[in-house]
N, C-alpha and C positions, 0 to 999 in steps of 0.2 A: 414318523417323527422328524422334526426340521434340522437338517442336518448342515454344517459351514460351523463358520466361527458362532460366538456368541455376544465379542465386543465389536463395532464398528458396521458397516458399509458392506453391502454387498457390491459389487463391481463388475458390469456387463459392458462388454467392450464388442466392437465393429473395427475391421480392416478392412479395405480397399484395395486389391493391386489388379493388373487387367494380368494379361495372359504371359509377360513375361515378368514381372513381380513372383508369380508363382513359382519361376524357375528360380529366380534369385533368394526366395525363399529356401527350393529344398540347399540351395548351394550355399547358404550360412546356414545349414544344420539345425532349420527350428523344427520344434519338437515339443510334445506333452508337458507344458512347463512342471509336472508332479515331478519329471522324472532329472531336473534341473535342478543345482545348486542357485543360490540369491545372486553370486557371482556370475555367471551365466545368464542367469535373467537379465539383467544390469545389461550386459556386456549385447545379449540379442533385441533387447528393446530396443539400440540403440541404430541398429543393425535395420529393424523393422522398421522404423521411423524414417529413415533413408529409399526404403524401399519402397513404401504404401502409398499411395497415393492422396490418400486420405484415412484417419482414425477418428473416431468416435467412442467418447468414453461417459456413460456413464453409472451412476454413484445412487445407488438403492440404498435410503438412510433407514437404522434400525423403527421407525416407527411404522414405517411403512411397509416393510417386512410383517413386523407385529398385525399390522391388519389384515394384510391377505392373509396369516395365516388363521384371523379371527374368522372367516368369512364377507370381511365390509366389501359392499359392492358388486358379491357375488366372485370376489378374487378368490382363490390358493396362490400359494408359491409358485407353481407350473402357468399359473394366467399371469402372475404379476410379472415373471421373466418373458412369456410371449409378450407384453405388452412393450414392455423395456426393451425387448429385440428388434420390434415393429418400428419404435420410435427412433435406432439407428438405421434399421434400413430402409424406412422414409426417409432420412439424411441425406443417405449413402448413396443412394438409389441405383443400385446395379442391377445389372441382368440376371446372373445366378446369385444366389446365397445357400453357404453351407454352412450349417450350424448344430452344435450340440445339444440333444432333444433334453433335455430334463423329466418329460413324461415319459411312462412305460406304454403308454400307447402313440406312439408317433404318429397315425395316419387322425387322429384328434387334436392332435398339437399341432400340428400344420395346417388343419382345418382353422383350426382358430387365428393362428399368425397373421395367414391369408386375408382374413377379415379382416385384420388391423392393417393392411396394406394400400395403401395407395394403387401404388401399381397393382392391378393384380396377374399382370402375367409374368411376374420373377419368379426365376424356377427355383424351388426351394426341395434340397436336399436336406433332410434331418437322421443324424442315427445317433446313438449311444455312443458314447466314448471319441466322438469325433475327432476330439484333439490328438487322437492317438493315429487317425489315419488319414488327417488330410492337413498339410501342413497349412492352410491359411487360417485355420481354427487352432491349431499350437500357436501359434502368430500373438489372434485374441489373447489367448489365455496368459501365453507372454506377457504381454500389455495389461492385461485384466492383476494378476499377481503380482507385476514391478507399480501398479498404483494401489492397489491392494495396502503394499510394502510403506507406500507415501504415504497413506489414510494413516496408518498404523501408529508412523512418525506425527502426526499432527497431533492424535488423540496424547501417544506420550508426552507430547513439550505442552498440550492442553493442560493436565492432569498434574504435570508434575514427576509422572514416577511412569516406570516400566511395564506394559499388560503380554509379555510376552508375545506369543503369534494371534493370541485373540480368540485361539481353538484350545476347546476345554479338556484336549487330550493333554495339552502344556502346562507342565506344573507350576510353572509363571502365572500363566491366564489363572490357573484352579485356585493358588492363593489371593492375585487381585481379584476376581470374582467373590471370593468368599469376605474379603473385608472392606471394598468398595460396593456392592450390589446398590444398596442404597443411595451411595453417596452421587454416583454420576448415571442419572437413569438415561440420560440422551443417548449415551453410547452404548445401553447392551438393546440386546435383544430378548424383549421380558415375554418373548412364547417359546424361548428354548425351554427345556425342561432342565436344566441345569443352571439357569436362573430363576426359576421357577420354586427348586427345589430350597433355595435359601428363605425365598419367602413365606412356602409352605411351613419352613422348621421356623421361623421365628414367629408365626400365628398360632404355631402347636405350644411354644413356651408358651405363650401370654396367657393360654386357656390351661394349660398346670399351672401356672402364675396364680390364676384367679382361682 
């Protein structure tokens, strides 16, 4: 089941720093941005941007989401973000890359990367939870959440009104979900199942209706 928000933009991010970048990273404390207040993020992206040598951001819009997870083109979720990775670190073009695998089979998920690589001798580190144990991937995700944070701001002064964090755990997002679903289809993601589910109940009235 597809898991993130349900309104807005996925958000895949690349940072750049050489070998002492990395120091001045652990020496401003960045870290798993989960484990971060919004203050904090603010306050290290800003931190990071001084640091990096170069960032790379970008912005996975909900329809395109919706197709890999339909099958178009032979994507899922796992190919659509290898693709989107590929495409910062042909940017970026560094020597090592170290990144968060999203597949449960990493030595497949790097298989495929690879392919999308220009280069292909950058050495590619992938594991689980990466953000949690190499600080240039805290960095990312930093970055990745404080624009996150922006997307979020746009759709509200779009809209008019408040969609919470956008995650359907947010009793903000569960109420705009349930009374906007219709009204603003660009911005959700209609292969969550939580979007999905409003649609389902308003096809089951129609047919007690009739």
């Amino acid at each position: 089941m597809p898991i993130g928000p349900v309104v807005g933009p996925l958000v895949i991010v690349g940072v750049l720093v050489d070998e002492n970048g990395l120091e001045k990273l652990k020496e401003a404390k960045v870290r798993d941005s989960k484990l971060l207040s919004l203050k904090q993020i603010k306050e290290l992206q800003k931190k990071i941007n001084k640091i990096a040598k170069k960032i790379k951001v970008v912005l996975v819009q909900p329809n395109e989401i919706d197709n890999a997870v339909s099958g178009e083109d032979g994507l899922n979720l796992n190919w659509l973000e290898a693709k989107k990775s590929a495409e910062i670190i042909n940017e970026l073009n560094p020597d090592k890359v170290i990144l968060d695998c999203p597949s449960p089979n990493i030595e497949k998920y790097k298989g495929y990367l690879r392919k999308l690589l220009k280069n292909k001798d950058i050495e590619i580190i992938a594991e689980h939870k990466a953000d949690k144990n190499f600080p240039i991937v805290s960095a990312s995700s930093i970055i990745a959440k404080f624009n996150r944070e922006e997307e979020v701001k746009k759709i509200e002064k779009m809209i008019g009104q408040s969609i919470g964090t956008g995650y359907i755990s947010n009793p903000i997002c569960q109420k705009f979900l349930k009374e906007n679903w219709e009204k603003h289809p660009e911005i959700f993601r209609k292969s969550w199942v939580s979007w999905k589910n409003h649609k389902i109940e308003k096809e089951q009235k129609k047919l007690m209706d009739f």
